[in-house]
C-alpha positions as CSV (number, residue, x, y, z in Angstrom):
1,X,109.6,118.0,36.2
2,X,106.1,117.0,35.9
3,X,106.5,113.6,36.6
4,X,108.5,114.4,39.5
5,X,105.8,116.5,40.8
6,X,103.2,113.6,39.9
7,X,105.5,111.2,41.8
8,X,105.6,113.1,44.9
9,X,102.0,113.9,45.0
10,X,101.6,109.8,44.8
11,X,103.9,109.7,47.5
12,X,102.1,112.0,49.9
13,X,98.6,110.3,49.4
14,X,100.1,107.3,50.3
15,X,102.2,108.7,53.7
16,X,98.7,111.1,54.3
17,X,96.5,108.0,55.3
18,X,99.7,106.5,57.2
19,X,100.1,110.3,59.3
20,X,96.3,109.9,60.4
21,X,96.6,106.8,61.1
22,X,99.5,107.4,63.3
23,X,97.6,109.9,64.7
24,X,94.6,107.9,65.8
25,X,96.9,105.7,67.4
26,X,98.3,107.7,69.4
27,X,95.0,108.8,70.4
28,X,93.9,105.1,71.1
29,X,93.6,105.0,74.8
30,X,94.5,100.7,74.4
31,X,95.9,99.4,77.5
32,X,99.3,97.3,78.0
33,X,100.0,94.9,80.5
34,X,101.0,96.9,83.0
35,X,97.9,98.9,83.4
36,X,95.7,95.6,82.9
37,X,97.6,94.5,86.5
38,X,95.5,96.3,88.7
39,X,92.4,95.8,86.9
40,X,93.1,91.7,86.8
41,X,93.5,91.7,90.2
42,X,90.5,93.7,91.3
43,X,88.4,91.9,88.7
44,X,89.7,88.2,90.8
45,X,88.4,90.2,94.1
46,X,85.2,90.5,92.8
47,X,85.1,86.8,91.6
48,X,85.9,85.6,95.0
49,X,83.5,88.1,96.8
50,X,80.3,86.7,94.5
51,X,81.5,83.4,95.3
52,X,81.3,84.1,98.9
53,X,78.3,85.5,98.8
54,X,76.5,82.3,96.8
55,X,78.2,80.4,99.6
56,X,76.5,82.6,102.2
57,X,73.3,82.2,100.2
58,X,73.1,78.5,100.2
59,X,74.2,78.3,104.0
60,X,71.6,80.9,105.0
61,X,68.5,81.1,102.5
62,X,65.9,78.2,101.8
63,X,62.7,79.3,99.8
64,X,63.0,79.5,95.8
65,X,62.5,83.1,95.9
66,X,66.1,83.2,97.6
67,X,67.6,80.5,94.8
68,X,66.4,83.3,92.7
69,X,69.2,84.9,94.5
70,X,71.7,82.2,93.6
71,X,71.1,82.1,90.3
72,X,71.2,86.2,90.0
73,X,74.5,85.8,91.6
74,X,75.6,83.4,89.5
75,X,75.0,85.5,86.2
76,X,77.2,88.3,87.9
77,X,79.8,85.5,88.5
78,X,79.6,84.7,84.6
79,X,79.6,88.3,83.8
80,X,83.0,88.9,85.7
81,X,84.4,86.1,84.2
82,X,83.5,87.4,80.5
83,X,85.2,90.5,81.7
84,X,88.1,89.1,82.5
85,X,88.1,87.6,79.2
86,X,88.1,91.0,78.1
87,X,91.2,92.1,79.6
88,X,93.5,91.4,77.0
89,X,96.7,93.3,76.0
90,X,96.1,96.7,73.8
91,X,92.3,96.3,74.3
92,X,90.3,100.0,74.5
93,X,89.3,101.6,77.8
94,X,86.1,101.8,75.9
95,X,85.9,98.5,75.1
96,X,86.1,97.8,79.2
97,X,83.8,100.7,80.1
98,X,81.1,98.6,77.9
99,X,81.8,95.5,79.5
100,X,82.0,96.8,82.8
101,X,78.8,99.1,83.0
102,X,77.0,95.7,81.7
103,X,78.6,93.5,84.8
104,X,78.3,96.9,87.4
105,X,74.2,97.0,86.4
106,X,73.9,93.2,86.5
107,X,75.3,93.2,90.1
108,X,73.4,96.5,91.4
109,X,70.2,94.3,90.6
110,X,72.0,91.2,92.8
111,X,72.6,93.9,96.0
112,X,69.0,95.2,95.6
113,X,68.0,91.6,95.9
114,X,69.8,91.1,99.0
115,X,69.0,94.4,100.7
116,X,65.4,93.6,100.4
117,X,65.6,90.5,102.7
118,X,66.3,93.0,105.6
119,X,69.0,93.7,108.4
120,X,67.9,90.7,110.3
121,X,70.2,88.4,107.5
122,X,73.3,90.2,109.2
123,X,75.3,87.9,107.6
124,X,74.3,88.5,103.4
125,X,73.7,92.0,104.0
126,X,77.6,92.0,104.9
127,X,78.8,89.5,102.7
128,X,76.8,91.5,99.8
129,X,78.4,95.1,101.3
130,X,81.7,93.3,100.4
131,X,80.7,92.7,96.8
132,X,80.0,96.3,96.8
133,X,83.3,97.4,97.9
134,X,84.8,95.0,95.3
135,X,82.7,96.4,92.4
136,X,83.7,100.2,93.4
137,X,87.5,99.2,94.1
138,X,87.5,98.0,90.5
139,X,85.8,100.8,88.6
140,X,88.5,102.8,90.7
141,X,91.1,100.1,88.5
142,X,89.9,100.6,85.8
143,X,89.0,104.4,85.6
144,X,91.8,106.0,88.0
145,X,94.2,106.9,84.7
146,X,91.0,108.4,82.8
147,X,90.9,112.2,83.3
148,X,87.9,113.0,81.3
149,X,85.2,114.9,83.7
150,X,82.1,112.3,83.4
151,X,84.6,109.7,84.9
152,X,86.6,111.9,87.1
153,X,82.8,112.6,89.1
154,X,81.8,108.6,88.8
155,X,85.0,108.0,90.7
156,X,84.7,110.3,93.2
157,X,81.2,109.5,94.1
158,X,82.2,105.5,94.3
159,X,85.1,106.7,96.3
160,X,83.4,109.0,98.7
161,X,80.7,106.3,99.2
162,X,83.6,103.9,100.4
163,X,85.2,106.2,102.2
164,X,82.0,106.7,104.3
165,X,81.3,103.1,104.5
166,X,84.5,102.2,105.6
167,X,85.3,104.9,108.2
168,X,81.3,103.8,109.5
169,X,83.3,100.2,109.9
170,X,86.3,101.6,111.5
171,X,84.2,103.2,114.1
172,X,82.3,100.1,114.6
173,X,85.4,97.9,114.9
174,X,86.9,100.6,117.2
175,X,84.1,100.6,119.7
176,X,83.9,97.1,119.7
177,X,87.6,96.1,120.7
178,X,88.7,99.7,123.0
179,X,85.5,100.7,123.8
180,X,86.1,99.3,126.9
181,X,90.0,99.8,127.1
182,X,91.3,102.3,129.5
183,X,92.9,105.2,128.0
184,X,91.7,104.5,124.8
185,X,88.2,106.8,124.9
186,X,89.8,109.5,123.2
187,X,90.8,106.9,119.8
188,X,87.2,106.1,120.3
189,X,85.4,109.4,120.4
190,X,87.6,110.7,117.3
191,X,87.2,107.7,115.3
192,X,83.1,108.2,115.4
193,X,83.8,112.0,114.8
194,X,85.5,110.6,112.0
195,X,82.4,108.8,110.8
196,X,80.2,111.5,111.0
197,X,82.4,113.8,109.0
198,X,82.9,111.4,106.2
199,X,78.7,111.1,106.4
200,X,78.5,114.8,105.8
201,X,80.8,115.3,103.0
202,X,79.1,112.1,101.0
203,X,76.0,114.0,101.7
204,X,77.8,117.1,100.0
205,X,78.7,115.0,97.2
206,X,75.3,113.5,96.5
207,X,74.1,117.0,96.7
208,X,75.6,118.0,93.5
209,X,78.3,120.6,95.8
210,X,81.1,122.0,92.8
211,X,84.7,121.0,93.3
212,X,85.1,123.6,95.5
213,X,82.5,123.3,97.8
214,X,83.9,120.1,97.9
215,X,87.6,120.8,98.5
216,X,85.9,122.9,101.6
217,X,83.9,120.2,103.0
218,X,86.7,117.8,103.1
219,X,88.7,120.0,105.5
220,X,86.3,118.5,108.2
221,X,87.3,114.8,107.0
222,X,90.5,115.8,106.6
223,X,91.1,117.5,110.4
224,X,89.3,114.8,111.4
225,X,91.5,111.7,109.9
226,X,94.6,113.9,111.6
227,X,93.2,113.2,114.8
228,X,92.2,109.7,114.4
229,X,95.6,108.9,113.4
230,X,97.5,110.4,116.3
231,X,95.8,107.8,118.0
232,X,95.8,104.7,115.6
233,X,99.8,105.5,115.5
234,X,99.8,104.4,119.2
235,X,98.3,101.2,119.3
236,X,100.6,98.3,119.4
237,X,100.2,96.3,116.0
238,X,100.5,93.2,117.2
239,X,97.5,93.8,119.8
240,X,95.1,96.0,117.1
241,X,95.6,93.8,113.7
242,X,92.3,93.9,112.6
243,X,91.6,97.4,113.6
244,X,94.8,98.3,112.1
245,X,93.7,96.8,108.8
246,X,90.7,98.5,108.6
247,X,92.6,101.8,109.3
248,X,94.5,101.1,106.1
249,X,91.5,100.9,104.1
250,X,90.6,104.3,105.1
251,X,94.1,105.9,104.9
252,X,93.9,104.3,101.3
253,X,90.4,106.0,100.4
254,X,91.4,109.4,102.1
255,X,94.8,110.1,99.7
256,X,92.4,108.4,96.7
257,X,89.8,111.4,97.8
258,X,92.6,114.0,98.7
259,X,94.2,113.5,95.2
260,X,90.9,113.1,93.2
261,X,90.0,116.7,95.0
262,X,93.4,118.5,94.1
263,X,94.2,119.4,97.3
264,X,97.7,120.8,97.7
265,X,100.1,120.3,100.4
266,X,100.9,116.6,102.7
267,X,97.8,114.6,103.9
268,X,97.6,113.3,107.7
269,X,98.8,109.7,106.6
270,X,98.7,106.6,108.9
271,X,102.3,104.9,109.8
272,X,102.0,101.4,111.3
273,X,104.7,100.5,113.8
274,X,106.2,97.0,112.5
């Protein structure tokens, strides 16, 4: 009887390790190749936005301050590629954060650079404001399945930034090609209205506003979108391509914000007529 008991005793130290072990690994957040897609993609975005920028660089900028430029762009351009080294089958999110926040403070230092030259080099200032829009859409990749509150509120500051930025674009874009148009003023005047409420909640957020006060001030964006897209719905696609694009972008970022927020019920959502 003894032995049996010493037998099974030697059996459960050696199954106890195995249990934890199990346990940990189910605990591992390790990603598989389906969730390293999205990530992959975003991370060859950013590759190709860089590059366009050191094209824009070279084309545009002289002096050796500005090859400074070049070559800072070209570390980012190394430090994407060493991340996308990193996405490998069953690696940690961890393991991606760390790489990531290396890359994301590497190429904050590379926009810096650029926004110091000034709005008169129209041309960087854009093709760097693309890079930025690349960097955000792939810390949403790479964070949008991490529920933990410290990444939850990085998200939906990046997001409401872009959100602001783009519907500022879309007003831009919108004045530009119907500003003019007849019967179009109304598309017009709701797409800046647009603009200016997606200002004013980004302003909330940077303000430190709880998830409440938050949920609140979107209502504005949110009324706001609905209106826009009564008119965006109206426009014939094969006449308002580009602006229709853009529109996308938006509606994209609005149901990113509208789910990040918790908001119940259907969102205003933009149909384009094919």
């Amino acid at each position: 009887m003894f032995s049996k008991w010493l037998f099974g005793l030697a059996v459960l130290m050696l199954v106890a390790p195995l249990a934890v072990h199990g346990q940990r690994a189910s605990k591992d957040d390790s990603l598989g190749r389906e969730e390293l897609a999205p990530i992959q993609e975003a991370a060859r975005e950013l590759a190709r936005e860089v590059e366009y920028l050191q094209e824009d660089i070279v084309t545009e900028l002289k002096g050796a301050k500005e090859r400074t430029l070049y070559r800072q762009a070209d570390g980012v351009l190394g430090g994407v590629e060493k991340f996308q080294r990193a996405l490998k089958p069953n690696v940690s999110r961890d393991e991606l954060y760390k790489a990531f926040d290396g890359l994301d403070q590497q190429l904050h230092e590379l926009l810096k650079g650029v926004q110091a030259l000034g709005k008169e080099q129209r041309l960087l200032q854009r093709s760097a404001a693309r890079v930025g829009d690349a960097d955000d859409q792939l810390h949403y990749a790479l964070s949008s399945h991490d529920t933990s509150e410290i990444r939850t509120r990085q998200v939906l500051e990046r997001q409401t930034r872009a959100l602001a930025a783009a519907a500022s674009r879309l007003d831009k874009t919108a004045e530009y090609a119907l500003g003019t148009v007849r019967g179009r003023g109304v598309l017009v005047a709701n797409l800046g209205k647009l603009a200016e409420a997606a200002e004013r909640f980004q302003k909330s957020q940077a303000s430190g506003a709880d998830r409440e006060q938050l949920r609140r001030d979107f209502a504005s964006v949110n009324r706001a979108w609905e209106r826009a897209v009564r008119g965006l719905e109206d426009l014939k696609p094969q006449e308002s391509v580009h602006l229709l694009r853009s529109a996308g972008s938006v509606d994209r970022l609005h149901e990113r914000l509208f789910r990040l927020l918790g908001l119940k019920g259907e969102r205003p959502h933009l149909t384009i007529r094919t």
